[in-house]
Structure formats: C-alpha cells, structure tokens
GUMAR-302946 format. One record per residue (C-alpha): x, z, y. Coordinates in steps of 0.2 Angstrom, whole numbers, padded with zeros to 4 digits, always signed. Layout:
BEGIN
XZY ...
This chain:
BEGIN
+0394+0500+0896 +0404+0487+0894 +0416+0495+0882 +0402+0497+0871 +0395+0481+0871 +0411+0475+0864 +0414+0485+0852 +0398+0482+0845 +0399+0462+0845 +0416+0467+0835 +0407+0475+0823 +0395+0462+0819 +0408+0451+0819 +0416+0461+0805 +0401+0463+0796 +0399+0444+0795 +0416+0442+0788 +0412+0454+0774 +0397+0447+0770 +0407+0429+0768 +0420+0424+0751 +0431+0408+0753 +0432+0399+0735 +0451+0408+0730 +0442+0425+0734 +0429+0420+0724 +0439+0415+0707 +0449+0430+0710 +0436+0441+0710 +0426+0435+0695 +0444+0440+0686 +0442+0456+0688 +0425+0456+0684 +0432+0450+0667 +0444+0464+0668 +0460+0449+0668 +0474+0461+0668 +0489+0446+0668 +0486+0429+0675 +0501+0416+0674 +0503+0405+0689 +0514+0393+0696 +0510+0387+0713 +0510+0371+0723 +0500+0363+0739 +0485+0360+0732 +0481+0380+0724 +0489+0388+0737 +0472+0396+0741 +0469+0401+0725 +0483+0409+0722 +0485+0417+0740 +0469+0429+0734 +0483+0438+0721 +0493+0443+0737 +0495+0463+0736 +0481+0462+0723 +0480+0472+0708 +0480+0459+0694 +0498+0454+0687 +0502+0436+0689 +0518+0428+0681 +0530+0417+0685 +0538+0405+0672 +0550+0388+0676 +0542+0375+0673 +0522+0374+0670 +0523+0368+0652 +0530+0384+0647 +0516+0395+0657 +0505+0388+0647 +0514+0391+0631 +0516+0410+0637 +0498+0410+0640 +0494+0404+0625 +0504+0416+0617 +0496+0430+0625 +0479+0423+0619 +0486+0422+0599 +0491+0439+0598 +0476+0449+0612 +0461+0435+0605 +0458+0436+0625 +0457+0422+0635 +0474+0416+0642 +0474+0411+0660 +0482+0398+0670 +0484+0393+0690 +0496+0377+0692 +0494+0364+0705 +0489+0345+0705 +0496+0331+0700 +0512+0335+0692 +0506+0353+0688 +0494+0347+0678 +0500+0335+0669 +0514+0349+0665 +0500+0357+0656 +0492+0343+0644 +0504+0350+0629 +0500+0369+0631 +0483+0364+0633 +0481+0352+0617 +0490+0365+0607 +0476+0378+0610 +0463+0368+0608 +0472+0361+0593 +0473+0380+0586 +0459+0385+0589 +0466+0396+0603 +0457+0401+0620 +0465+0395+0636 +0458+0393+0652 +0467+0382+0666 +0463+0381+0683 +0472+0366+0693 +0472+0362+0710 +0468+0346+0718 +0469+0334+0735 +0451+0338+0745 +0437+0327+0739 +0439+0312+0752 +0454+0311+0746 +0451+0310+0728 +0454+0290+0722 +0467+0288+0736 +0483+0290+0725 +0487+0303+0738 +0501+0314+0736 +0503+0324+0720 +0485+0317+0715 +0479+0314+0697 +0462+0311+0688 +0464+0329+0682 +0447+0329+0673 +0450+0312+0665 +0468+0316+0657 +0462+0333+0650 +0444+0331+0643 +0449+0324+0624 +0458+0338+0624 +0450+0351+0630 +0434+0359+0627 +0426+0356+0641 +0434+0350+0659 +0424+0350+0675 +0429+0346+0694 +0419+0358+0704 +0407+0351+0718 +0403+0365+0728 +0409+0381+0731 +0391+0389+0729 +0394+0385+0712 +0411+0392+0706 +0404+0411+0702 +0395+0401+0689 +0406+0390+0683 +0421+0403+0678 +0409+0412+0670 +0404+0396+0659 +0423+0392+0658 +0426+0409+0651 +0409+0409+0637 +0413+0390+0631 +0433+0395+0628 +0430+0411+0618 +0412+0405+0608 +0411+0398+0594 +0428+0389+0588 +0440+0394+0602 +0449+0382+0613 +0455+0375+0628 +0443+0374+0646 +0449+0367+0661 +0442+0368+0679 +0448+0357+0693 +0449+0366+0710 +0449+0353+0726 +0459+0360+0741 +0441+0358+0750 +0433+0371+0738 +0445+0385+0740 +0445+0384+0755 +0427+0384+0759 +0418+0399+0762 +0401+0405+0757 +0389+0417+0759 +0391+0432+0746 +0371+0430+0743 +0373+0411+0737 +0386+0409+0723 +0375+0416+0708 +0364+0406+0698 +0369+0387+0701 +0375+0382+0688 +0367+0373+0672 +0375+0382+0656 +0382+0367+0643 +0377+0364+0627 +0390+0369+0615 +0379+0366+0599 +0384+0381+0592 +0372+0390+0578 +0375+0408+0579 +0359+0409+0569 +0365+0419+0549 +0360+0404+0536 +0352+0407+0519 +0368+0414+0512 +0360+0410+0494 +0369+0428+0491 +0363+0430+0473 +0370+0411+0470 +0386+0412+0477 +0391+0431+0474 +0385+0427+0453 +0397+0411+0456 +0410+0424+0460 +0404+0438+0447 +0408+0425+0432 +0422+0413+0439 +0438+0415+0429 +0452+0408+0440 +0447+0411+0458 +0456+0411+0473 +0456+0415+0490 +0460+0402+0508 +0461+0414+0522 +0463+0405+0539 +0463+0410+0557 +0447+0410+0558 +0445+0425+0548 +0457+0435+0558 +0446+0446+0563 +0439+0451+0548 +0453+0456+0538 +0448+0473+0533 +0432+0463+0525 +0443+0451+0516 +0454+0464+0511 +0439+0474+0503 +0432+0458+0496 +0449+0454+0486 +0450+0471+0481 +0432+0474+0474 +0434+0457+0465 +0452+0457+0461 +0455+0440+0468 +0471+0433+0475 +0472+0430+0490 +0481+0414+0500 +0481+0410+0517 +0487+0399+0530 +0502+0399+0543 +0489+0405+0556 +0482+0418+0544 +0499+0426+0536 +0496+0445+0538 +0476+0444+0536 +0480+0450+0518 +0495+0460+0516 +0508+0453+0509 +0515+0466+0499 +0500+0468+0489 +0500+0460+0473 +0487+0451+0475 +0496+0441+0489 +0500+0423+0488 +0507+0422+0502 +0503+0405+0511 +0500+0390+0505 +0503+0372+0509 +0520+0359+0512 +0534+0373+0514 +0522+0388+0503 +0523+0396+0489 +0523+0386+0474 +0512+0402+0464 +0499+0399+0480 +0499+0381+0477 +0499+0380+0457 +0484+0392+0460 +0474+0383+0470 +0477+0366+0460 +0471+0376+0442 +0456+0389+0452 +0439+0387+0446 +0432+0393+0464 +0440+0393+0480 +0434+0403+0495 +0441+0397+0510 +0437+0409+0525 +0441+0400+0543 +0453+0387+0538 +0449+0368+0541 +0458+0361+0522 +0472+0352+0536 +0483+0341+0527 +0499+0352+0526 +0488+0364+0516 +0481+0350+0505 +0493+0338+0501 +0484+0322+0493 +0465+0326+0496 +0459+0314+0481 +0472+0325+0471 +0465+0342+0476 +0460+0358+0468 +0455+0347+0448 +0448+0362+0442 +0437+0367+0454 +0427+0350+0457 +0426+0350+0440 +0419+0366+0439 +0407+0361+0451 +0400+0346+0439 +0396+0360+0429 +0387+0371+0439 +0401+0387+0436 +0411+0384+0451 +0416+0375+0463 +0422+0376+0484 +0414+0389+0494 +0418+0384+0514 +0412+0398+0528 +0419+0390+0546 +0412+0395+0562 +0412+0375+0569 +0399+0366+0560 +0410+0349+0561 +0423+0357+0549 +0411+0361+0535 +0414+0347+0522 +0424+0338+0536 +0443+0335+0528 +0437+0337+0509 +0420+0336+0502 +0414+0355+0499 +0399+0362+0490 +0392+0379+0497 +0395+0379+0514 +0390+0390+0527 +0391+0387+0547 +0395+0406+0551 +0407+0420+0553 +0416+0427+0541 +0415+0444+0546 +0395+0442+0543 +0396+0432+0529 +0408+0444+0521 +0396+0458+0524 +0381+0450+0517 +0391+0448+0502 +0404+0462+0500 +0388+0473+0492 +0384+0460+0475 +0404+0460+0471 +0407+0468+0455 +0425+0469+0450 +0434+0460+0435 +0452+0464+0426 +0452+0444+0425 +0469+0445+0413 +0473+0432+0407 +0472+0422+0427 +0482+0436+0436 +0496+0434+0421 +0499+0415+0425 +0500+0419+0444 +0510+0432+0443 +0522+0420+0430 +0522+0408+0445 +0528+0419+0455 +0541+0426+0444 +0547+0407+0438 +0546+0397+0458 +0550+0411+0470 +0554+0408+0490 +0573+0411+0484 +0590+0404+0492 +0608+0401+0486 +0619+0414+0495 +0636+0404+0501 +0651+0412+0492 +0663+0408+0508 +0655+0422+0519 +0646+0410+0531 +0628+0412+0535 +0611+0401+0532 +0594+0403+0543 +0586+0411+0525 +0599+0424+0526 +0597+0430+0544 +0578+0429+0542 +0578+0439+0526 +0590+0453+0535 +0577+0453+0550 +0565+0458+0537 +0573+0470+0529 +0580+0478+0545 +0563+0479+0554 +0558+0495+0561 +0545+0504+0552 +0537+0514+0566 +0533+0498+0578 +0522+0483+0576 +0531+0469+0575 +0526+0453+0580 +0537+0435+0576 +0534+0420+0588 +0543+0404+0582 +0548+0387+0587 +0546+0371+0575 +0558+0366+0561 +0564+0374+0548 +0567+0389+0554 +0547+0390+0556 +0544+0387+0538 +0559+0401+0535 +0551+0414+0546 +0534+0414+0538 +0541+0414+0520 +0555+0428+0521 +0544+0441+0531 +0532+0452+0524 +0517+0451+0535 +0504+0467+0535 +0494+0463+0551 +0485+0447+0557 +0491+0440+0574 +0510+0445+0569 +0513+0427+0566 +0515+0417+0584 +0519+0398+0580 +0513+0380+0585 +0502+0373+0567 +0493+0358+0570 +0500+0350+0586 +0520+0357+0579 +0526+0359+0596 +0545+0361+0599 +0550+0374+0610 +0536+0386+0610 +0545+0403+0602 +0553+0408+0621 +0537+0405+0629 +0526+0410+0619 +0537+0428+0614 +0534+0430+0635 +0516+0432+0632 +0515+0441+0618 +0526+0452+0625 +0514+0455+0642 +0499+0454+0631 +0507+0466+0619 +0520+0478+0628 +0520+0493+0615 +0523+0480+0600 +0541+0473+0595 +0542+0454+0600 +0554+0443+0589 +0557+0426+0593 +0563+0418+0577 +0571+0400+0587 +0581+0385+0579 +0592+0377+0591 +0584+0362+0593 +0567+0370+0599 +0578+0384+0610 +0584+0369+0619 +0566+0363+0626 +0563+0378+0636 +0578+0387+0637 +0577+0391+0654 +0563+0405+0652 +0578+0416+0649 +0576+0414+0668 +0556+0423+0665 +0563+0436+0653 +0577+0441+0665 +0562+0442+0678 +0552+0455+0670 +0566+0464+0659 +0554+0457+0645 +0561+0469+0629 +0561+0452+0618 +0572+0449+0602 +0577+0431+0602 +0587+0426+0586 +0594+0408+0590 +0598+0397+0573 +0612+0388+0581 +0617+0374+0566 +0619+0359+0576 +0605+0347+0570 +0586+0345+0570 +0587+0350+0553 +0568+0347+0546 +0570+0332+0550 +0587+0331+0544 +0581+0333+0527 +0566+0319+0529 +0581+0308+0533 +0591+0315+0518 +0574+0314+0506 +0566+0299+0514 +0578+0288+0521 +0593+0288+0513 +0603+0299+0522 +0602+0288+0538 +0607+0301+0548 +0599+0297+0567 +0595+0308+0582 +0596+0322+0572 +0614+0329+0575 +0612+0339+0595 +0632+0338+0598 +0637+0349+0610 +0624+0364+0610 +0626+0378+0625 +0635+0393+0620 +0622+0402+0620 +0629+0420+0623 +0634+0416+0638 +0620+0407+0644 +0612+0424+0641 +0625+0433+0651 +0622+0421+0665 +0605+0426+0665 +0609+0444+0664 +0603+0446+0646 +0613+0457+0633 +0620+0445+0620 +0629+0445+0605 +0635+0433+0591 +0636+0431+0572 +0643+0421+0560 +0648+0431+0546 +0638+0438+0531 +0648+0453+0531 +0642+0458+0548 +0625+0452+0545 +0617+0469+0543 +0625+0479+0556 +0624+0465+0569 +0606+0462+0564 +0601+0483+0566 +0607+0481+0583 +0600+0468+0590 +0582+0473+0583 +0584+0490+0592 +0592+0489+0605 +0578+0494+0620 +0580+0480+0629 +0581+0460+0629 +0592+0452+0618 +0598+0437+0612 +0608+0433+0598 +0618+0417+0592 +0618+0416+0573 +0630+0402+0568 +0622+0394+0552 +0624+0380+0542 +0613+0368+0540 +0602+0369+0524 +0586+0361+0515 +0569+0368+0516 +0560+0369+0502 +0549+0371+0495 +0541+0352+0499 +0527+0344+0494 +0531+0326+0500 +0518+0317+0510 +0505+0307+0499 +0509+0320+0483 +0496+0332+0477 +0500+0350+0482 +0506+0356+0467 +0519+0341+0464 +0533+0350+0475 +0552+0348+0477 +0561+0367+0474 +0578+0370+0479 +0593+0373+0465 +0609+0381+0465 +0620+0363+0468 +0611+0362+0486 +0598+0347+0481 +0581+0346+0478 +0574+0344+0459 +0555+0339+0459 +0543+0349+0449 +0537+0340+0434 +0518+0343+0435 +0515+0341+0418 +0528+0354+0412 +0520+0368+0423 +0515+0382+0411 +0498+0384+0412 
C-alpha cells in the first residue's frame, strides 16, 4: 500500500511540472510555433536561460565571434529569406554589440528581431554587472523595444515582436529579457492574452487608386520611367509585366538590382551616385516617374531642388508628373515633393493597374536611352602590364558564373560595392546582399553566413574589399564552423579606396588614414582556419583562377591582388544627378558637361 501511494504522489508531481513553462521554454516554444528553423545566439550570464531551452532541441542556432556579426548574419538571412532574422545575445556588452546590426535593419528596411538578456529587475538602475539601459539605447533605432514585466505576458509579446517587424515597412524589434523572467515559471493556462497589441499606424486599407487617372497619365506619357525599390521586391513578376505591357524602362535601386532583369533592354540598371549614367540622364529628361518602394534617398537623387525638370514640369501641365506607391505613409512626399501618391503595396497597386495598360512603340525615347547607354557605359581601362583592378575580377565573376545555380552576392562598403552591382548581371530580386543607408563596413563575411544558412541550395559570393574584410575577419572562424560553401573574393589593394578618391577629388589628394599598411596575408589566414585558399594577381590567370574558385564545392577564399582605382561613375555631393564625373583612359575623372548631353 505504501508503494502505491508513492507512486502516485510522483505522478502528480510530474503532472504539475508539465502543466508549468519557465520564460526560456516559453520563448523557445513560440519559435517553433513560428516554424524558426535558424536562430543566431551568443550567450552570456544574463540569457543563459533562454538559451539553455535550445539544449538538444530541434531548432539550429549559430554561433559567430563577436555579436556585432551575428546580427549582421542574421540580417543577411532576413534579406535574402524576407523572414524574420533572429537574435539571442546577452546584456550589457552584448547588447550594445548589437546597436549597428540593429540600425542597419531598421535603416533597410529589414526585419530583425533581438532578444537581450538582462540583470533581474531589483537589480535594474544599480550599474550591476554587465547592465545597460537596453531599451533606452535601442528604441531610436528600432521599431519597437520593450522590457518584459511579467512572464505571463511573453507568449504575447514575441508574438507582437514578430507582427510589428514584418508589417508594414519592415525593420528592427527588440525585447529585453530580465534574468528574473526566464527564469520564472508559469502556468501553461496563463501566458495567452495579456498583452495590449501597439499601434503601428499602418493603413492596409487599398486607396482610391484614381486608376483611370493614373493609368491615362501612363497611356500618353512620352518619356517615362521606372524607380524600383526594395519595397517592390516582392512583386517583380507584376513590374516585369508592367514594363513589358507599357514598354517602359526600368531602373532601380542598389536594394532592388535584379527586381528587373538586367539583361532585358529595357534595363537601366540602377541609378544614383555610382549608377548608370543612361539610368540617371533618363530620370533627369522623364515626363513621368514611377517609383515602386523606394524612399528618393539622397544617393539616388543627387541635388533635390535639381531633380527630375521635366517631370515637375510636366506636372504644371497636367500631362505628367511623379507617381509614388510606398507601403510607409511617412515616405510619401517625404524627401521630394510628389504628386500621385499612394500608401499601399505595390503588388496591389500593380494589379489594380496592370489591366488599363496599353502598350506603346515610344521611339523616339527608347533611341535616346538606348544612345546613353551606348555613349556612358559602366566600362574600365584594362592595364597593359598584366596586373589586375577590382572591375576586372568582378567582371570575370560575372562571366564565369554558373548557370545552373542561384547565385547570390553579399558585399562589404567601398568601392568594390559600387563595382559589384554595376559589372554583374542581376535576374532575381534578393541576389544582391549589401549595407544601403547606414554603408556598414564589414557586412559581406557576415552577412554571406546567413544567406548561406537561410539559402543553402543557392551559391553565396562575397564580393569584399580589404578594408571591410578587416572588420570582421574573424568569421572565417564561423564559416570554418559549419563548413559554410561560401566564395569569398577579397580585393586586397592596400587603401580605403572610396574614400581614397574623395581625398583625390575633394581634398587635394591629402592622402590620410586611407593607406591600411600592412594587410594580413590573407591565404594563409584562410589556411589557419582550415579554409581552401588561393591567390591571384595576374590577368593572365584571371579566368582559370576565377572558374575554380566559383566551383569548387566547398568554402573558399581568394586573394586578388588589385591596384587601386577610381570609381566612377560620381555624382558629387550637392550636384544634380545627371551632372556626373565618368572615368577616361589617362586614369582621371572628366566631368560631364550637362549641357552638351544629346538630347
């Protein structure tokens, strides 16, 4: 009799356990409600019971060096998947790590979600160790950042964390985790439906789309032209269409390359400081401009009170004018003064009017775009001594990729950025990884990670200058971890050579704290790492060298030993867009006469 009696009080005691969560189970939990598949973590004092939910679980969590890479990675991932990435660092120091990754994707538009640690509650306030006001530092920068108060509440609140960075214009969200809410435990019954949803101010409601205005606008413009940003990456097959059934150019972004292919001849390319002079001459002498999910930033305006002539003008008139569709309502009319404007998606606005589109040969406008492309092509001198520039290697890269994979290029910041999304041929949105507004050195490695994990059928390229390697060489480390197949392509030319040229342009070639001395070598800092590695330096070899590194089937690195060079094109600072520098054959820039451009 006895034996049964305590049997049974260990069965009720088991069922009392079962029937109770602590806060780690319970954030682990609502991930794979989600169906989160890769999480990337870093751990520390104050996560610990966060992250000892992942022990012997079945979703992947990753490992980087340091956490300003993980978040990096994880915003890589998010680029190229459009899901969430996720994030686990602890407090203090952890999170501070994080501020960069996090305003980068919020600054891009990109969703992130980071979960930080931090001291218990009574100890909030007491400077105690590895303590910072977490929610303080990363709300201008995030979309939304909240301390949770009780664990009864956490179900909720990764739910929210999860709707608020993925609605509307994407972005960062950050939740702080006290040691005392991980660790507390709750009855299963009591974590759902505690939590007061925020007001994000979104309209998801389809405006007056004034079809019969805007599509007769279209019908009888003369000289229009196509902006497509990130924001229309998700309805590319509707832009491609729209383009098509108008004959229309098209021009996009550096965050939209590959919405419209690029081969097409209707392709501009993109636009902007470093874009293709045709893109740019087109949008200054365009009657109508549709821009599709891009904010008019300032690289890809140049001088505002300069911009786009032809269409204000038109708009005067009543014939023309500049259409903006954006799914954030504060971007509408926000960097330049726009006239139809609609707060909406562009896949449903494209689909409202994709059926009052009547095609037109539009001659005589297609002849001067296409003589723009002809006269100011992205083009480079080839050196006569054999030696190599970044142009060459990225053009070889293009020519040598393989035509049975998707390919997708990540990039650091410099001029090798500006190279890599002129010289390849995109096809396919989200083949382009890269840091726009924020221009974050560093990001190719880490962000190749994660787009490597998020993507691991496709073939990742990481197109890096040395200067940006440099940042965060160490997730060689990472890559080495996970035998991650990545291509990493460093540009090793011994300066910061964007900024090089500003000093060259600008400055009167003071040349300072541009030249990086001493760089690694960076084969065998590969080696060291257990990486395959090669070297090249010679245009003879370029071809060869360049075949094998793109197939060989694992990772790679590659040290291309360049010379430094001049990026162009340039539309300095303060100019209007179509008043550019463009590279000659003596190695200098020769500025565009504006006046002289054939119209």
């Amino acid at each position: 009799m006895r034996i049964v009696r305590k049997f049974f009080n260990l069965k009720k005691i088991s069922l009392r356990r079962l029937s109770t969560i602590n806060g780690g189970r319970i954030i682990y939990n609502k991930f794979k409600d989600k169906g989160v598949k890769d999480v990337f973590l870093y751990s520390g004092g104050a996560i610990m019971p966060a992250v000892d939910s992942f022990y012997k679980g079945d979703i992947n969590y990753y490992i980087n060096t340091h956490e300003q890479s993980l978040g990096h990675a994880a915003t890589g991932y998010a680029k190229s998947t459009g899901k969430p990435g996720i994030c686990m660092v602890t407090s203090g120091p952890g999170l501070t790590n994080m501020i960069t990754p996090i305003t980068d994707a919020t600054n891009d538009s990109t969703p992130l979600i980071v979960f930080s640690g931090n001291v218990p509650k009574k100890a909030m306030g007491t400077q105690a160790f590895q303590e910072c006001p977490s929610v303080d530092i990363t709300k201008p920068v995030t979309k939304w950042s909240y301390c949770v108060e009780n664990v009864n509440e956490l179900s909720d609140i990764v739910d929210e964390a999860f709707r608020v960075s993925t609605t509307g214009k994407k972005g960062a969200v950050h939740i702080d985790l006290p040691k005392c809410i991980t660790t507390a435990t709750t009855k299963i019954e009591n974590i759902n439906n505690t939590f007061i949803h925020t007001d994000l101010n979104y309209n998801k409601n389809i405006l007056d789309f004034n079809i019969n205005k805007i599509s007769t606008l279209i019908n009888n413009s003369k000289n229009p032209v196509i902006i497509a940003g990130q924001g229309c990456n998700e309805a590319y097959k509707l832009l491609r269409e729209l383009s098509s059934k108008g004959n229309i150019p098209v021009t996009t972004t550096i965050h939209g390359v590959g919405i419209f292919d690029e081969t097409n001849n209707l392709s501009l390319k993109f636009l902007g400081m470093h874009g293709n002079p045709a893109a740019n001459f087109a949008v200054q002498n365009s009657d109508l401009i549709i821009n599709l999910g891009s904010r008019f930033d300032d690289r890809s305006t140049g001088n505002v009170e300069k911009y786009a002539p032809e269409a204000y003008k038109a708009a005067k008139e009543n014939r023309g004018g500049i259409i903006q569709v954006n799914l954030n309502k504060e971007e509408l009319s926000k960097n330049i003064t726009t006239h139809y404007n609609f707060h909406t998606k562009c896949d449903l606005f494209l689909k409202h009017l994709l059926p009052c589109i009547n095609y037109k040969e539009r001659n005589e406008w297609l002849n001067r775009i296409n003589m723009w492309k002809s006269k100011y092509p992205f083009d480079i001198a080839e050196l006569d001594d054999g030696t190599l520039n970044t142009q060459m290697v990225i053009k070889s890269i293009n020519r040598n990729l393989p035509k049975n994979k998707r390919c997708r290029i990540t990039t650091g910041v410099g001029n090798h950025q500006m190279w890599a999304a002129q010289f390849i041929d995109y096809k396919l949105p989200q083949t382009l990884m890269t840091s726009g507004s924020l221009g974050v050195m560093g990001v190719g490695l880490p962000y190749s990670i994660g787009v490597q994990i998020g993507n691991p059928d496709d073939l990742v390229i990481d197109i890096d200058g040395d200067g940006s390697f440099n940042h965060t060489l160490s997730e060689l480390k990472t890559v080495s971890n996970y035998n991650l197949p990545i291509k990493i392509a460093v540009m090793n030319d011994g300066h910061m050579s964007m900024v090089r040229v500003w000093e060259k342009l600008f400055f009167n070639e003071r040349y300072t704290a541009t030249n990086l001395n001493q760089n690694p070598d960076y084969v065998l800092l590969a080696e060291s790492f257990g990486i395959e590695s090669m070297y090249c330096n010679s245009k003879e070899m370029l071809d060869k060298n360049v075949e094998y590194f793109l197939n060989y089937p694992g990772p790679i690195l590659c040290e291309f030993k360049v010379n430094t060079d001049l990026c162009y094109p340039l539309v300095k600072p303060g100019n209007a867009l179509d008043d550019m520098f463009l590279y000659q054959e003596e190695n200098k820039f020769d500025k565009i006469d504006v006046t002289q451009v054939p119209s």
